[in-house]
N, C-alpha and C positions, 0 to 999 in steps of 0.2 A: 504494500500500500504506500502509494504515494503521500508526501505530507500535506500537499492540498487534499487528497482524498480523505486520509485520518482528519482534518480538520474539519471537512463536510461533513464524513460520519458521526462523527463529536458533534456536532451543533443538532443535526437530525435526531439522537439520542436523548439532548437533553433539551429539545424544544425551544431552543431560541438562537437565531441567526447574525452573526453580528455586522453589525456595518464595518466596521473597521476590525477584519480579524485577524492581523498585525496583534493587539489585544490577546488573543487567544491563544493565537503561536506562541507568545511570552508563556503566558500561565501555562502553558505546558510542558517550557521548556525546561527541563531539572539542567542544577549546575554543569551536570559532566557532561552533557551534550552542548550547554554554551561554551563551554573551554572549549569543545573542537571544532567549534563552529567560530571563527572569527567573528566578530563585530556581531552577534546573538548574543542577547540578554536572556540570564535565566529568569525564573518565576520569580527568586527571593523576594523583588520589593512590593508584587501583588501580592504575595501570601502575606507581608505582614498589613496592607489595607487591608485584604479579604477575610483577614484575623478580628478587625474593628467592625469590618462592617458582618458579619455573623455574628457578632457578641449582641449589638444593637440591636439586627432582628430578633436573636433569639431572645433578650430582655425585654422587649416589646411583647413578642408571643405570650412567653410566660407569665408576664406582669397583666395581663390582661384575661387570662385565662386560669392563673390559680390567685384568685383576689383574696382570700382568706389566708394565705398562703406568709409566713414572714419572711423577711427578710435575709435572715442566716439558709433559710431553706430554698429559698428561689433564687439565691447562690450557688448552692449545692447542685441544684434542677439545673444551671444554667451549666454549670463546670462540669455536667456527663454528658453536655447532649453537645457540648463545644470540644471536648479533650480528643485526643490524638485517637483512640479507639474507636470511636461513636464516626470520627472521620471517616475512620478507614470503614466501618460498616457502610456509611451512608455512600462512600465511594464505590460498593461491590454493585448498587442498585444500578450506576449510570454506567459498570466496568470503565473507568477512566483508567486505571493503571494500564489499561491494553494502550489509550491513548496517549500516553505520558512519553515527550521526548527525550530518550535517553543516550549518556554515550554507551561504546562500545562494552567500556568495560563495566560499566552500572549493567549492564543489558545480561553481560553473561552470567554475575552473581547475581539474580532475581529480584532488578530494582524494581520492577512490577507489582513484586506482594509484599514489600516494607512498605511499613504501615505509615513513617516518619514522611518516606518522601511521597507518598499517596494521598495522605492529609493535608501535606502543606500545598499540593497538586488543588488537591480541593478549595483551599481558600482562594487561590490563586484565578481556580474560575470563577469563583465569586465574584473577585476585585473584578477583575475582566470584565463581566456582567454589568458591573455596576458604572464603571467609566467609560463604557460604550452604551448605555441606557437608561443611566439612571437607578436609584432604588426601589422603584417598583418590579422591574423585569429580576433584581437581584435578589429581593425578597420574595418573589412568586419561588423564584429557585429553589433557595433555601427551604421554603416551606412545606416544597414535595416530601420534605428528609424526615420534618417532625413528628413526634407524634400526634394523632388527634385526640388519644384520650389519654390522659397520664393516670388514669384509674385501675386499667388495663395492660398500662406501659410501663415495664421498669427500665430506670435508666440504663448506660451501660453502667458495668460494676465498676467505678472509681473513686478511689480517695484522691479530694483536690486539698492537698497540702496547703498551697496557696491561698484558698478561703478560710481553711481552719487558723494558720497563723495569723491573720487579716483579724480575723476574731477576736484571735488572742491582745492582740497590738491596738486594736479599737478601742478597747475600755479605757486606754490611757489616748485621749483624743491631742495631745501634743506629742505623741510618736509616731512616725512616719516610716513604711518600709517600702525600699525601691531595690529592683534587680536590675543587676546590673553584669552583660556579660564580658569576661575579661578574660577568654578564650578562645582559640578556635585552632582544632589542628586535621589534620590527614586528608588523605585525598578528598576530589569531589562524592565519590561515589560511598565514602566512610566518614564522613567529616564526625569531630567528637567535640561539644562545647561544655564549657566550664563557665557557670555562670554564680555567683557570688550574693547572698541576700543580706541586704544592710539595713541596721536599724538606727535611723538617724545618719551618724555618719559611722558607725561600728558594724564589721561584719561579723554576724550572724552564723551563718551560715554556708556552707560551699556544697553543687552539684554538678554533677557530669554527665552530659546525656549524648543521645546523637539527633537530639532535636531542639532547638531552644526551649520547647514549651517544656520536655521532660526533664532538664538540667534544670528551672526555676523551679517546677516542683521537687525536686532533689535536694536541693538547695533549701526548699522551706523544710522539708522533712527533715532534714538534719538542725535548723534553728528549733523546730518544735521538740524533737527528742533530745535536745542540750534543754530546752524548757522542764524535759523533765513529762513531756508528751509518752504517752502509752500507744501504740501504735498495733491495731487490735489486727 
């Protein structure tokens, strides 16, 4: 298949055609394929819009759909249906991993069923979606993914570190915690980050992942079990 043809198919798939799919070719493009492609951009900088604008939706949905619902909890709702896993599930619905442009060498170690580079694929169409249409066409998207009854729904199974320390660090309303990443090493196709939780201007906490989102939950999980956190 051609890459104009994977790009057709992808659009037919997931019901919406873009005017500008320049857009699209990005959000699909994973790092190791832009390194051998001169002058190609990878996805990196839609996945982290596509990362905002999915939290947004999904805080919209939620907050309007469980109104009895508090706060700590419609956190938690929001951190299973956004984390790396729920990604990768809601990715098998559209098969995007078959679409995902990879290099050679991502290709033969099976960058198609990692879950890190197939979620961040996902947000990445999102962004796409949304600076080629607008937030309506980008929340139609997203919306296909959620569920409609959360009575009948359980989330994926995750603990979001980062809510629960957020919790913790709230009751004192003049402490402030930011991540902050101050890592990055190995190939395109293995990259590994190390990213650092700070409270105020003291680090906290250190995590290592091969995603950013999973190296700040690592990161809080270790601030919370120096707290003296129980990790059930």
């Amino acid at each position: 298949m051609t890459e104009q043809e994977n790009l057709k198919a992808f659009q037919e798939k997931i019901g919406y055609f873009f005017k500008d799919e320049k857009l699209l070719f990005e959000a699909l493009s994973h790092s190791s394929f832009a390194n051998e492609k001169k002058g190609r951009r990878s996805n990196e900088r839609l996945e982290f819009l596509g990362d905002s604008v999915l939290s947004i939706v999904v805080s919209n949905y939620i907050f309007h759909h469980q109104q009895q619902m508090p706060e700590g909890q419609l956190s938690k709702l929001r951190a299973s249906l956004v984390c790396e896993k729920a990604l990768f599930e809601f990715s098998k619905e559209i098969d995007l991993g078959e679409h995902i442009l990879l290099g050679k060498g991502e290709e033969r170690i099976g960058g198609r069923q990692r879950p890190s580079i197939v979620s961040d694929a996902f947000e990445a169409v999102i962004a796409a979606i949304y600076l080629d249409g607008g937030i309506e066409p980008a929340t139609k998207h997203i919306m296909r993914f959620l569920p409609k009854d959360f009575k009948t729904t359980r989330p994926a199974s995750f603990v979001d570190y980062k809510t629960i320390l957020q919790e913790v660090v709230q009751k004192n309303p003049e402490e402030r915690v930011v991540y902050k990443l101050v890592d990055e090493t190995g190939p395109a196709h293995d990259k590994q980050f190390t990213v650092c939780v700070m409270l105020n201007s003291n680090v906290i906490g250190t995590g290592v992942g091969h995603s950013k989102k999973n190296a700040e939950q690592q990161a809080a999980k270790e601030a919370l079990l120096l707290m003296g956190y129980k990790d059930e």
